[in-house]
Backbone as CSV, one residue per row, in Angstrom:
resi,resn,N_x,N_y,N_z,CA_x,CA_y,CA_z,C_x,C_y,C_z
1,UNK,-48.110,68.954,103.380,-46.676,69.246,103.355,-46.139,69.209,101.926
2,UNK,-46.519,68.511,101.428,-46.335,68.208,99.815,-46.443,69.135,98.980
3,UNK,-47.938,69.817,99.490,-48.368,70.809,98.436,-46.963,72.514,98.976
4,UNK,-47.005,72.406,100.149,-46.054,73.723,100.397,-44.328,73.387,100.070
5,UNK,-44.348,72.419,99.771,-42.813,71.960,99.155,-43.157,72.188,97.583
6,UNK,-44.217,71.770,97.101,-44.349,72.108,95.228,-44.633,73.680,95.383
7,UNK,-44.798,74.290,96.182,-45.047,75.653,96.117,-43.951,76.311,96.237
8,UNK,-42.628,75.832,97.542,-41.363,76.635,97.119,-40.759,76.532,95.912
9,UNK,-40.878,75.387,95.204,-39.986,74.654,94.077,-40.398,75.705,93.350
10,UNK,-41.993,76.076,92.949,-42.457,76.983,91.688,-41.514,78.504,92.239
11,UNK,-41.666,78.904,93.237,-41.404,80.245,93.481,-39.225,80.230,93.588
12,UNK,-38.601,79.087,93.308,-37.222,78.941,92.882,-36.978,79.217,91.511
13,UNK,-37.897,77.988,90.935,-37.951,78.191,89.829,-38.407,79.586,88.914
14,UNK,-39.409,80.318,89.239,-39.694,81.408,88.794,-40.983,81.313,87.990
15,UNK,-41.677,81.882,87.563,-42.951,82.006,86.491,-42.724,81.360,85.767
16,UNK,-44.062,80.179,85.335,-44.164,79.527,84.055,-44.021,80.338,82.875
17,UNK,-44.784,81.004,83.010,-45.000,82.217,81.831,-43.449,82.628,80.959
18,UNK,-42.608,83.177,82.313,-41.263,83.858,82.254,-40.528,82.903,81.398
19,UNK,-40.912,81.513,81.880,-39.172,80.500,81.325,-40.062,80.367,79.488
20,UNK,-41.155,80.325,79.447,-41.976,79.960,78.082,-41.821,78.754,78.256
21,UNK,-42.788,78.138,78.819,-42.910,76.322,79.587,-44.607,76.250,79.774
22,UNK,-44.803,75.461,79.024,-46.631,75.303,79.561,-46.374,75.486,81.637
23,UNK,-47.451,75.609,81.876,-48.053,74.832,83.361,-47.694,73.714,83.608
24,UNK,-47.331,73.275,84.810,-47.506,72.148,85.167,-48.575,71.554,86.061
25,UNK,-49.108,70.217,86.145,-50.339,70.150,86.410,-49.903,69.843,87.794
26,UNK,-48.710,70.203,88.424,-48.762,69.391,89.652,-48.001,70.693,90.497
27,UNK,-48.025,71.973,89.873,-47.284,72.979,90.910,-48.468,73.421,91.368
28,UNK,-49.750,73.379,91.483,-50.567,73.994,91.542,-50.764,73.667,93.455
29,UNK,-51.440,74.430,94.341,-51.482,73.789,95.611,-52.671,73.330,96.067
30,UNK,-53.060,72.407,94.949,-54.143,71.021,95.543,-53.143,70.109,96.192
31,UNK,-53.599,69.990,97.388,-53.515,68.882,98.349,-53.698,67.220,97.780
32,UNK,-54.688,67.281,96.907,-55.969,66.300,96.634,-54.200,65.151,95.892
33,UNK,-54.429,63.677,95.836,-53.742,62.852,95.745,-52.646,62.359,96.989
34,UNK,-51.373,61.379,95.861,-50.659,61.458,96.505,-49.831,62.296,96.887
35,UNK,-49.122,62.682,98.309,-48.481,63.827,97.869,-46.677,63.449,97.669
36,UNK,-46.168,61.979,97.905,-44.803,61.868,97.455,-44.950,61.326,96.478
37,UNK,-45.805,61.443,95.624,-45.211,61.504,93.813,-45.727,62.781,93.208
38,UNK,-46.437,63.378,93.618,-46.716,64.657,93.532,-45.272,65.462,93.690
39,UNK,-44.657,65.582,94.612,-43.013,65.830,95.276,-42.171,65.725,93.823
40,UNK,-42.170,64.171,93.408,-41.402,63.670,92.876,-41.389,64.115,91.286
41,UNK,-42.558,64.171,90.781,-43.007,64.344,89.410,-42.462,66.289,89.695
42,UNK,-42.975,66.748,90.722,-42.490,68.098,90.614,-41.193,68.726,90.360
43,UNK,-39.957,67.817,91.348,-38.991,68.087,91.212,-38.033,67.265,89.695
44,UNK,-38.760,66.461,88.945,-38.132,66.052,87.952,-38.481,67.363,86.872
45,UNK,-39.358,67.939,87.069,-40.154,68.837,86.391,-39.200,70.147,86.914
46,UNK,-39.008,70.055,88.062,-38.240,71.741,88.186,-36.660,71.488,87.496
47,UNK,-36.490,70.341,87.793,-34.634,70.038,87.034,-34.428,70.282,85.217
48,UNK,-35.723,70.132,84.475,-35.835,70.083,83.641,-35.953,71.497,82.886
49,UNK,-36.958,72.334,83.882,-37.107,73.822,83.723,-35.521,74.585,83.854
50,UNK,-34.572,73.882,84.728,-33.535,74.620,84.904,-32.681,74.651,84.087
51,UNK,-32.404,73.283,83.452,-31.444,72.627,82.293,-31.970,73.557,80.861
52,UNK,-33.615,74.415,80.987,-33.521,75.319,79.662,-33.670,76.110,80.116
53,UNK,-33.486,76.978,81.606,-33.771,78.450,81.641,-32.216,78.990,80.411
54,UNK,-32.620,80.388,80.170,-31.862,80.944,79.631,-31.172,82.082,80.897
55,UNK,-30.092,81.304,81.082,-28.974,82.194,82.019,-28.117,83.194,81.067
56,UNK,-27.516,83.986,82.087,-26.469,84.726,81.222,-25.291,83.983,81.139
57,UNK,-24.773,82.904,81.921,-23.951,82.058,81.939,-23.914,81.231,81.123
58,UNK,-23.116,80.459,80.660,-23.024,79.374,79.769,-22.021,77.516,80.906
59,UNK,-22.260,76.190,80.557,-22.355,75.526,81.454,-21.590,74.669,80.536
60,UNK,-20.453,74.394,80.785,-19.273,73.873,79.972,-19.259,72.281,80.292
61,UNK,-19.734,71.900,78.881,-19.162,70.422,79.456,-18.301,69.635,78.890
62,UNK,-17.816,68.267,79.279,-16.623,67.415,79.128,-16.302,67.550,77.305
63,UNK,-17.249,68.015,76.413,-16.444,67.811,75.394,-16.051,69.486,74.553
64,UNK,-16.747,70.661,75.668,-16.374,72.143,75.665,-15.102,72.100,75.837
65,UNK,-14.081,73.049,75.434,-13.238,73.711,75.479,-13.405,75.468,76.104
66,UNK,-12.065,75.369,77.220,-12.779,76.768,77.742,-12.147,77.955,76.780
67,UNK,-12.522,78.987,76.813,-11.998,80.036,75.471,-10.278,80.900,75.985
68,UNK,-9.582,80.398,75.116,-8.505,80.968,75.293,-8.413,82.329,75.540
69,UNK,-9.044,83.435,75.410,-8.876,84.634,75.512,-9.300,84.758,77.212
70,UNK,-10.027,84.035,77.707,-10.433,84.430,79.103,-9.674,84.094,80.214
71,UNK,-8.280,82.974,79.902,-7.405,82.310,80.608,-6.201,83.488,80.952
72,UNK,-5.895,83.618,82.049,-4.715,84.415,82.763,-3.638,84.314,82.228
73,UNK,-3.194,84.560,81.543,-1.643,85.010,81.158,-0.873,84.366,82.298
74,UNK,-0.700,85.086,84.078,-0.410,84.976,84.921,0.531,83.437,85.111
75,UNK,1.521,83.523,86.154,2.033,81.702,86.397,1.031,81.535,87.679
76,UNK,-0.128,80.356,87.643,-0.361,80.122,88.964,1.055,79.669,89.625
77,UNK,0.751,80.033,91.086,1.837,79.448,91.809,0.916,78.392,92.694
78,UNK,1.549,77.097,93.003,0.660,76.227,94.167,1.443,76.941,95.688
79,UNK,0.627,76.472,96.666,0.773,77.371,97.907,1.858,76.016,98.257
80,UNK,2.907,76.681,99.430,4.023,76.145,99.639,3.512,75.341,100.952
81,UNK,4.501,74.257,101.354,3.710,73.834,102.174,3.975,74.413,103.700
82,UNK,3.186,74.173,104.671,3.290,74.816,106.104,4.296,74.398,107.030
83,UNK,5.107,75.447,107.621,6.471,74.756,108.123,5.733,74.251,109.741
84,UNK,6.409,73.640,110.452,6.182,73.277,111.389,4.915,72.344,111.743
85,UNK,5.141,71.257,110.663,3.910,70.383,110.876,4.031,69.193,111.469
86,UNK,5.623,68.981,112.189,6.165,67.994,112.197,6.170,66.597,111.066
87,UNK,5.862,66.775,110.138,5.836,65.573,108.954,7.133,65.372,108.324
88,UNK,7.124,64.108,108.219,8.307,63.268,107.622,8.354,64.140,106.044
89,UNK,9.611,64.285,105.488,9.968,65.039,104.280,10.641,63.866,103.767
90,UNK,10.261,64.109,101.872,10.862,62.888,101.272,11.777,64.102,100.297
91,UNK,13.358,63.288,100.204,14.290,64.238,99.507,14.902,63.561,98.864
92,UNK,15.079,63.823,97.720,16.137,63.209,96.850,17.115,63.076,96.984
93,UNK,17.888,62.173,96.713,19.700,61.638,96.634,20.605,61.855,95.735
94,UNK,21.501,62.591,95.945,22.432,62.656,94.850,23.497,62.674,94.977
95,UNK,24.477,62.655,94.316,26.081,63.037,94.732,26.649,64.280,93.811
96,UNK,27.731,64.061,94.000,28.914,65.283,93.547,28.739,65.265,92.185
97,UNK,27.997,63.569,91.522,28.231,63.760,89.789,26.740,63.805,89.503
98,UNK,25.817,64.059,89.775,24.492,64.908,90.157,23.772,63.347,89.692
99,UNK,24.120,62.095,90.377,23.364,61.013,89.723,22.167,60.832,90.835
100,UNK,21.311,60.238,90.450,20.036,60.017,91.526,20.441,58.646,92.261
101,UNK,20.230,58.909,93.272,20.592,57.446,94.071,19.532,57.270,95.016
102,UNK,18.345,57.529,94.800,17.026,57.112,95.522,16.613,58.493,96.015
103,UNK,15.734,57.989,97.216,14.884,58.814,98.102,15.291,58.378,99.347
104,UNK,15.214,59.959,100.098,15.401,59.442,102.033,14.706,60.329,102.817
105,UNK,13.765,59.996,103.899,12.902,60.369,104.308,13.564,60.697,105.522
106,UNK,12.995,62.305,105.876,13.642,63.190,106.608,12.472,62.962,108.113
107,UNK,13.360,62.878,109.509,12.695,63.176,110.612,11.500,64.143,110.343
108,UNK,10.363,64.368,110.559,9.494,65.286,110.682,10.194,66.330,112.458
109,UNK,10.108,65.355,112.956,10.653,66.036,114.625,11.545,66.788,114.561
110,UNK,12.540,66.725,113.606,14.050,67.283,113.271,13.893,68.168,112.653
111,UNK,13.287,67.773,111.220,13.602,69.110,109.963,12.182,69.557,109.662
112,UNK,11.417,69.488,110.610,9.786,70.324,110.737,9.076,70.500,111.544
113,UNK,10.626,71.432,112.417,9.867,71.786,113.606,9.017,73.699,113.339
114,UNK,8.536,74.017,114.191,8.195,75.677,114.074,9.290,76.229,114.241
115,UNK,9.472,77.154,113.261,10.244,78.345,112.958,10.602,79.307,114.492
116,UNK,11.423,79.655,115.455,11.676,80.318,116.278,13.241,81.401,116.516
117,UNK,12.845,82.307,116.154,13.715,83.203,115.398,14.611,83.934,116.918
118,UNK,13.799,83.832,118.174,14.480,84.364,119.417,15.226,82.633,120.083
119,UNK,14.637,81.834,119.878,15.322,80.493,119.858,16.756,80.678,119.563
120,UNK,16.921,80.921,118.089,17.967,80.982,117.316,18.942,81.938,117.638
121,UNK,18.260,83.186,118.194,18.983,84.174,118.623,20.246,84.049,120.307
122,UNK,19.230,83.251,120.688,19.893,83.060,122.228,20.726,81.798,122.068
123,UNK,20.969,80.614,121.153,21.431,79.862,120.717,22.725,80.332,120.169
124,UNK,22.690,81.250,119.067,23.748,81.704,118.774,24.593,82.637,119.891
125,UNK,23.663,83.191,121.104,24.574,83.972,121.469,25.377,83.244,122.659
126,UNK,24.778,82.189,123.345,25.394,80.891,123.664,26.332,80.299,123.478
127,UNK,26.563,80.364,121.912,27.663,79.781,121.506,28.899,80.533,121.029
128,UNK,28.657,81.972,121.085,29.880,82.435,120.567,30.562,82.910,122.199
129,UNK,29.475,83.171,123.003,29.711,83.515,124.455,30.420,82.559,124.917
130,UNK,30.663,80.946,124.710,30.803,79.787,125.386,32.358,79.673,124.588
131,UNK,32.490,80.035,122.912,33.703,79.755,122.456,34.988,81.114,122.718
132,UNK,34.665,81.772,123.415,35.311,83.017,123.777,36.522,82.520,124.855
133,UNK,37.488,83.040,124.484,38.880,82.568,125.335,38.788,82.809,126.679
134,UNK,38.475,84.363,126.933,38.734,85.170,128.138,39.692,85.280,128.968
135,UNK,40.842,85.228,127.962,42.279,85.521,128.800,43.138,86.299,128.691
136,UNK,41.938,87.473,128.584,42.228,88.935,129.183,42.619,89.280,130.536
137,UNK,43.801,89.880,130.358,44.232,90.245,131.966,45.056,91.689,131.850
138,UNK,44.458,92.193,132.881,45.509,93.508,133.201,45.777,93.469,134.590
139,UNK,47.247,93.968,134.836,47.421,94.028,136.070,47.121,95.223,137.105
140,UNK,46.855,94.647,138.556,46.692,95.704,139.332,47.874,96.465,140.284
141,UNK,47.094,97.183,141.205,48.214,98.248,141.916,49.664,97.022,142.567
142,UNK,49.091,96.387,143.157,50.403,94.917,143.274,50.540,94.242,142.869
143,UNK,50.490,94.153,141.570,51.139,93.538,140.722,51.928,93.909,139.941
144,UNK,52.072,95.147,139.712,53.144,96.184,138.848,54.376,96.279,139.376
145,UNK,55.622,95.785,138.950,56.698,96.038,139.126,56.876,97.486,139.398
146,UNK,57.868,97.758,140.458,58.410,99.436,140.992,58.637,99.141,142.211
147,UNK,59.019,100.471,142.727,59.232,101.051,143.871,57.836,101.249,144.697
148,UNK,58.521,101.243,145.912,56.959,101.521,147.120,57.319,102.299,147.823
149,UNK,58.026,103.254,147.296,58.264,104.302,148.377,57.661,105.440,147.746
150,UNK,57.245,106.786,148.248,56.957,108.050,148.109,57.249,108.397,147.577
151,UNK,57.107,108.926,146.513,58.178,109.708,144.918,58.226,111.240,145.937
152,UNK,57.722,111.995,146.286,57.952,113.329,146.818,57.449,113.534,148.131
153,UNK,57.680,114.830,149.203,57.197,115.215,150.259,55.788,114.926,149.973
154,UNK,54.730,114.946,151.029,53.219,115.378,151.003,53.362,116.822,150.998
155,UNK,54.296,117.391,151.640,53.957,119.359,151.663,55.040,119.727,150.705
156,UNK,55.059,121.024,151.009,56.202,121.644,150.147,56.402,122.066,148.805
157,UNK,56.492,120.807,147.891,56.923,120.713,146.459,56.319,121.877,146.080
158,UNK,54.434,121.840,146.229,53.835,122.601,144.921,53.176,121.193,143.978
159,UNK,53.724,120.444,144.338,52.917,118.969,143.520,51.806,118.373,144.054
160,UNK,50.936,117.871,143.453,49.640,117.090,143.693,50.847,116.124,144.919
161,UNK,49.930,115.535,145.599,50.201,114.598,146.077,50.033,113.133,146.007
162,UNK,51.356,112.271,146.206,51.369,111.118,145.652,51.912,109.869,146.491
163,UNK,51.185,108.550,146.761,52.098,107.808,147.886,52.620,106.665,146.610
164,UNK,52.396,106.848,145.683,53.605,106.149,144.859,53.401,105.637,143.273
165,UNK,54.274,105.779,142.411,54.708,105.989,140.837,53.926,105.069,139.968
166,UNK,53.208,103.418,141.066,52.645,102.401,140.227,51.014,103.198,140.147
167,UNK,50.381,103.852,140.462,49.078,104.195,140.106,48.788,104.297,139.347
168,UNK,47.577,104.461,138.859,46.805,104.441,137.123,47.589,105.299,136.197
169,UNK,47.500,106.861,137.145,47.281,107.891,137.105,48.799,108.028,136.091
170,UNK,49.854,106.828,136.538,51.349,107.390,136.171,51.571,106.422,134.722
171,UNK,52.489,106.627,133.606,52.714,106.109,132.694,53.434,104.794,133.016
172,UNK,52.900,103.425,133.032,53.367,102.246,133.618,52.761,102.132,134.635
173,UNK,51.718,102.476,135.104,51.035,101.719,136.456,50.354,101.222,135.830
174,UNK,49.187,101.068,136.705,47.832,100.085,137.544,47.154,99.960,136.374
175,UNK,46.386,99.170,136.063,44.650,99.424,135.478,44.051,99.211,136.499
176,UNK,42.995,100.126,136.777,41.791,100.100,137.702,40.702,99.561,137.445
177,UNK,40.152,98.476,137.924,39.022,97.436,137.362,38.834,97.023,136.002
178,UNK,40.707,96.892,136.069,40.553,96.106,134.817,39.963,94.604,133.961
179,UNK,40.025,93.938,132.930,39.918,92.622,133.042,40.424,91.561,133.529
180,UNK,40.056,91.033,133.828,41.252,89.333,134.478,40.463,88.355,134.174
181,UNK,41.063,87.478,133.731,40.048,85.873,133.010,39.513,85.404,133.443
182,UNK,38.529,84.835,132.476,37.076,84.085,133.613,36.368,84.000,131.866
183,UNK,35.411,83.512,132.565,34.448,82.627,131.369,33.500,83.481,131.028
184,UNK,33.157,83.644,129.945,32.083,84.630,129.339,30.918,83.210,128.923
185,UNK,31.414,82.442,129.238,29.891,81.336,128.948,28.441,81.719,129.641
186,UNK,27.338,81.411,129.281,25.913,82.154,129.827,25.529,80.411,129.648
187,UNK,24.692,80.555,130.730,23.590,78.448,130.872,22.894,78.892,129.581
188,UNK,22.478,77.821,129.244,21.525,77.499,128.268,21.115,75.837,128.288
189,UNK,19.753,75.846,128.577,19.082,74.032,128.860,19.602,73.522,127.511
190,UNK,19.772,72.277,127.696,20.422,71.214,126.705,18.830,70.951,125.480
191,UNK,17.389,71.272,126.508,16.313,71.023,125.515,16.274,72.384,124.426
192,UNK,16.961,73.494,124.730,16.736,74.806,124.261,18.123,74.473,122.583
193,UNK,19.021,74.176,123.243,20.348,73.975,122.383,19.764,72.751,121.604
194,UNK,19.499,72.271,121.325,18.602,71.080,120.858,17.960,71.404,119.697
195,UNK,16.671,72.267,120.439,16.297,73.414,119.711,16.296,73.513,118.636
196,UNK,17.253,74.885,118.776,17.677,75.370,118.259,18.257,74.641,116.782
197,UNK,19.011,73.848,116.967,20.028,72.990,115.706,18.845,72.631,115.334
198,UNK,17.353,71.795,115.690,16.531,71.584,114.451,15.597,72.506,114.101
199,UNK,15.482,73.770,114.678,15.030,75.163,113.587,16.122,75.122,112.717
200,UNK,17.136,75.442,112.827,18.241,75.429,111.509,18.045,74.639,110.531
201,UNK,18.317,73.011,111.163,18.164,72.435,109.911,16.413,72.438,109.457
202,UNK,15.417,73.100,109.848,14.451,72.989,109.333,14.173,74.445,108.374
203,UNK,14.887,75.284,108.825,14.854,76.562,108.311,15.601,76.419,106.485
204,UNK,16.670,75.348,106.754,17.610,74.981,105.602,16.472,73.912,104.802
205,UNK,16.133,73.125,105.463,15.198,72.471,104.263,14.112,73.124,103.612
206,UNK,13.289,74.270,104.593,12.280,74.528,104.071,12.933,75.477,102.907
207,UNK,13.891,76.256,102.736,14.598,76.967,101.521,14.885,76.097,100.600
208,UNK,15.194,74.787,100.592,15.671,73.827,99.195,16.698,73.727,99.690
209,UNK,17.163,74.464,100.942,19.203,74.257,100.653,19.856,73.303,101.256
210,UNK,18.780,72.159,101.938,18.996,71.264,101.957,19.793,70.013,101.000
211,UNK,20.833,69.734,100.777,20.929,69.206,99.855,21.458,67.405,100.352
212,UNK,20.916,65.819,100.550,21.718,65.140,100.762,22.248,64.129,99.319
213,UNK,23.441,63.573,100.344,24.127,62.599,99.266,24.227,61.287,99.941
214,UNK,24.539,60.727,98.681,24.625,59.215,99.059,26.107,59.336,99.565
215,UNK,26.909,59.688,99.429,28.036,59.791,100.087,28.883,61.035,99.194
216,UNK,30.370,61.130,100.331,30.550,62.566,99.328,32.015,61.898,99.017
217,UNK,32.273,60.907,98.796,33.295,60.510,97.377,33.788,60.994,96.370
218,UNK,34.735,61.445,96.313,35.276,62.292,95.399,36.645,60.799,94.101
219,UNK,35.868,60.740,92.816,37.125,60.416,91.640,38.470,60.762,92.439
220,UNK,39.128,62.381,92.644,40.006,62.534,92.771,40.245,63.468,93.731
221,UNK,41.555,64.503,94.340,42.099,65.317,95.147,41.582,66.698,94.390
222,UNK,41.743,66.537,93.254,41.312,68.035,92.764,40.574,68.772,92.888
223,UNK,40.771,70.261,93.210,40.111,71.353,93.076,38.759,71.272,92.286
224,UNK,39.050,71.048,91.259,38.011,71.138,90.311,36.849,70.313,90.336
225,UNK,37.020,69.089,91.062,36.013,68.508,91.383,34.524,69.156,91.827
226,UNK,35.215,69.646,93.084,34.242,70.641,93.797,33.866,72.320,93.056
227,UNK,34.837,72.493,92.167,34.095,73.963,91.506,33.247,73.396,90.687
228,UNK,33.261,72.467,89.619,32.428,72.289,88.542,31.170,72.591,88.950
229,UNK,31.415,71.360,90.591,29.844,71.033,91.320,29.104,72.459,91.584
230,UNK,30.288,72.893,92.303,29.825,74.070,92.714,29.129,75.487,91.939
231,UNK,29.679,75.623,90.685,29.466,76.670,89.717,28.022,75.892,89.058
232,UNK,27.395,74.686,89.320,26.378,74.027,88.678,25.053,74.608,89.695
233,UNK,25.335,74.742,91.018,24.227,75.489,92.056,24.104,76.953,91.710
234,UNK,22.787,77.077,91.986,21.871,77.987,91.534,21.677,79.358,93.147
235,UNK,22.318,80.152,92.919,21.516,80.926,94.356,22.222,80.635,95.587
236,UNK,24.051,80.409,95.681,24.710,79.408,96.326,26.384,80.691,96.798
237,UNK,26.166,80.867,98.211,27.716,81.507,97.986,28.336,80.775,98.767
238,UNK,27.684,80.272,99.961,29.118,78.898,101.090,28.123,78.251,101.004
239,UNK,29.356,77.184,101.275,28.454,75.772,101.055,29.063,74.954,102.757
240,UNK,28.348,74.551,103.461,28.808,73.554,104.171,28.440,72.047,104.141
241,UNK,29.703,71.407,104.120,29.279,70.250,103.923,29.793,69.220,104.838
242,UNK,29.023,68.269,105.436,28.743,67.781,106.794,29.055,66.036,106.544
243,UNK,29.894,65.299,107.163,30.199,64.304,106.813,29.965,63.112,107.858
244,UNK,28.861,62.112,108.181,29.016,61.235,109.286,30.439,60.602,109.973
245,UNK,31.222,60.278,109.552,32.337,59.633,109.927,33.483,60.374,109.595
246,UNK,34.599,60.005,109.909,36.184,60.181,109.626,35.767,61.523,108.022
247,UNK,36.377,62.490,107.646,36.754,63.440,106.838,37.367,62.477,105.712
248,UNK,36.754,62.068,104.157,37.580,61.788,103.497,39.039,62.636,102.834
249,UNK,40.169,62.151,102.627,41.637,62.670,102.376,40.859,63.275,101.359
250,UNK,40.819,62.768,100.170,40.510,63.534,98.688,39.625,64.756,99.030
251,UNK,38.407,64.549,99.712,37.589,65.905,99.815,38.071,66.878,100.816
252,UNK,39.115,66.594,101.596,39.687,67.468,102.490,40.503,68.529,101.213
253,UNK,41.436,67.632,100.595,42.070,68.152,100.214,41.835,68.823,98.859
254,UNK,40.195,68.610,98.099,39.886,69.217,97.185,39.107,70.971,97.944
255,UNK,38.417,70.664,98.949,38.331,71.832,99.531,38.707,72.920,100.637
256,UNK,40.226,72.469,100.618,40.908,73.288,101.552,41.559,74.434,100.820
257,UNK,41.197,74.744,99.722,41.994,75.866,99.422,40.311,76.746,98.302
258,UNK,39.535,76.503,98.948,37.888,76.888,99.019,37.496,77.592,99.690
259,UNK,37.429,79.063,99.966,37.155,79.943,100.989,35.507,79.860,101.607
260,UNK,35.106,79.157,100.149,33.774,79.052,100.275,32.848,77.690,100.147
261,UNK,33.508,76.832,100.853,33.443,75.616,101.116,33.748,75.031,102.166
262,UNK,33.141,74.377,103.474,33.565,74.133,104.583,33.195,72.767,104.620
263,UNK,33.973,71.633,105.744,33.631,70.504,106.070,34.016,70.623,107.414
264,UNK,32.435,69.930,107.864,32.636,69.537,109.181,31.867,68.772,109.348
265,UNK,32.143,67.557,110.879,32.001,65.994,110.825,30.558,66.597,111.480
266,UNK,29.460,65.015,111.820,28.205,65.830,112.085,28.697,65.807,113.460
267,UNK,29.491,65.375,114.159,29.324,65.437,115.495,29.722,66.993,115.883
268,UNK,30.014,67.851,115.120,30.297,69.215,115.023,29.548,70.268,115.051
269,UNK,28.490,69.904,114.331,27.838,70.290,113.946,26.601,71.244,114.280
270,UNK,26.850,72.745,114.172,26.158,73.338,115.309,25.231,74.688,114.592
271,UNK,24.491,75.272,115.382,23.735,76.557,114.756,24.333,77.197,114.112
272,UNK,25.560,77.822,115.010,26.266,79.247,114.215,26.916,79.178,112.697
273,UNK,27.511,77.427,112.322,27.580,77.251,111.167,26.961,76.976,110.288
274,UNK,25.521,76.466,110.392,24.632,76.856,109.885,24.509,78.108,109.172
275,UNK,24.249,78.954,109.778,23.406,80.390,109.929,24.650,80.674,108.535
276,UNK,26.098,80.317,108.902,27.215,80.937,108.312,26.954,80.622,106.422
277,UNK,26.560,79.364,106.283,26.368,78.839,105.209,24.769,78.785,104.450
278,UNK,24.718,79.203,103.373,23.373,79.270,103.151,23.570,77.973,102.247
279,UNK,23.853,77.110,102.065,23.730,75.567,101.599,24.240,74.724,102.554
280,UNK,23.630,73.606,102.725,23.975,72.791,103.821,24.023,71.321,102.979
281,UNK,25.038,70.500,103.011,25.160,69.184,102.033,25.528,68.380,102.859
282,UNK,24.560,67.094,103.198,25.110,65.712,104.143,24.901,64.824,103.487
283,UNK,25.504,63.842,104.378,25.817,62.448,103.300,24.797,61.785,104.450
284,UNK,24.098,60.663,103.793,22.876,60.341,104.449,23.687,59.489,106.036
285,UNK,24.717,59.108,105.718,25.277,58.785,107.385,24.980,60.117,108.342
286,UNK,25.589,60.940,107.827,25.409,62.063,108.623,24.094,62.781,109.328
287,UNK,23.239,62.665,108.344,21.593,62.754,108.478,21.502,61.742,109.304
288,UNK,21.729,60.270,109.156,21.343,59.105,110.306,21.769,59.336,111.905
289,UNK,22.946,59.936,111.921,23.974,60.480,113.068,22.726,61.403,113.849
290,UNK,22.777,62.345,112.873,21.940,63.866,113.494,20.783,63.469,114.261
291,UNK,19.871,62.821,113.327,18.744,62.387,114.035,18.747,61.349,114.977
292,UNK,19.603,60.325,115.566,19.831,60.044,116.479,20.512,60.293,117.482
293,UNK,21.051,61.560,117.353,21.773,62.665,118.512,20.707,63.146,118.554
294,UNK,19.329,63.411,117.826,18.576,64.180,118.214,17.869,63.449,119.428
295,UNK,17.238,62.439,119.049,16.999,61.485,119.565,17.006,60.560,121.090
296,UNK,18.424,61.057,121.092,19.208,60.499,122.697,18.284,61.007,123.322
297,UNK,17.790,60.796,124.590,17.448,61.407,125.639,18.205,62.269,126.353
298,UNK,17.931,63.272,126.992,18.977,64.029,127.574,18.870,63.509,129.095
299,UNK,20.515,63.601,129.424,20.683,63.029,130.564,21.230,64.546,131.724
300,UNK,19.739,64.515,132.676,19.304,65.527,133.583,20.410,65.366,134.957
């Protein structure tokens, strides 16, 4: 066995002759000795042949430098990471005066769930279907104020015939299957609506536009507070910004005259405004809120 293992090694290695290497006295296929140091002496012997074959390659080591001309111009990019892995996300803290105020680690269940784009679709249409007034009404043949008598003979005139003035047909009658109020709401399971709100907010983190704060405290009432902040974001046209508790006075009143700035409490907090805002800003109460509304069990 020995000798047909020193026999592949020679035929890897290639011709003595070829590398310009004497013979070795042990590739040869005599059997005769031992044959695991025979093995052994062979393969120290083939590592040695390899370390001087002459490759076309060259074998760079720790104190080589690789040659600048052969390096890519190019920006590597690293690959982004995979949405829907359910894993906990770590995000930075900041506020309105862009100071760092730690790290807070995001639900994986919440803000990394899989991407579902017909989810989102029937979610939204849920909700604009559900906020719809529907108190549309037109009236019918008795309900129109008039007369109920016969405007003309049935024979005679030369006129179409008519048993009376409230019909569609006359200027001031009827509507015929018209509207009358009622609910344009459509079901949707409470696990589906659920959903839905953490594709959003996972759709918003995986973009960056996630943004939280340690709280959203505002110095003062002014306007300007919120533009400075605002003209400092990168890639930014509404901003919504989401508050756990009570609406502070100052930030109400720095962004109520902000077309492009919204606040709403998290208990509010739903797909379609999402979708509306391509920045989303919570104050980590609010994040604590969310994910334990996520959380609740639903009661069947």
């Amino acid at each position: 066995m020995a000798a047909s293992i020193s026999t592949r090694i020679f035929r890897t290695f290639g011709s003595l002759t070829s590398l310009g290497r004497c013979s070795s006295p042990n590739l040869s296929a005599n059997t005769s000795g031992n044959g695991l140091s025979s093995l052994t002496t062979d393969l120290k012997y083939g590592m040695a042949l390899l370390s001087n074959r002459k490759l076309s390659t060259s074998i760079l080591t720790p104190d080589d430098t690789f040659p600048s001309d052969l390096l890519t111009k190019k920006t590597v990019l690293t690959p982004d990471r995979t949405i829907g892995q359910y894993q906990d996300l770590v995000i930075p803290v900041t506020n309105f005066q862009n100071e760092e105020k730690g790290f807070m680690v995001l639900a994986g269940d919440v803000f990394d769930v899989p991407i579902r784009k017909d989810i989102i679709h029937n979610v939204v249409r849920w909700q604009l279907a559900k906020r719809q007034q529907g108190t549309h009404s037109t009236k019918t043949l008795s309900e129109v104020s008039g007369t109920g008598r016969k405007p003309w003979n049935q024979k005679g005139t030369g006129r179409a015939r008519h048993g009376t003035l409230r019909g569609p047909q006359f200027r001031g009658g009827c509507v015929m299957h018209g509207p009358k109020p009622r609910s344009h709401a459509i079901k949707m399971n409470k696990q589906v609506r659920r959903l839905g709100l953490k594709i959003a907010l996972t759709a918003r983190a995986a973009e960056g536009k996630l943004l939280v704060f340690d709280d959203l405290a505002l110095p003062t009432h002014k306007t300007k507070n919120i533009v400075n902040y605002y003209n400092q974001m990168e890639n930014t046209k509404k901003v919504l910004v989401v508050e756990g508790g009570p609406i502070d006075e100052k930030l109400k009143l720095a962004t109520q005259n902000l077309h492009y700035v919204n606040i709403i409490p998290s208990i509010g907090l739903n797909v379609y405004s999402i979708l509306l805002h391509d920045t989303l800003v919570m104050s980590r109460d609010a994040v604590n809120k969310i994910v334990e509304r996520m959380h609740t069990p639903i009661n069947r």
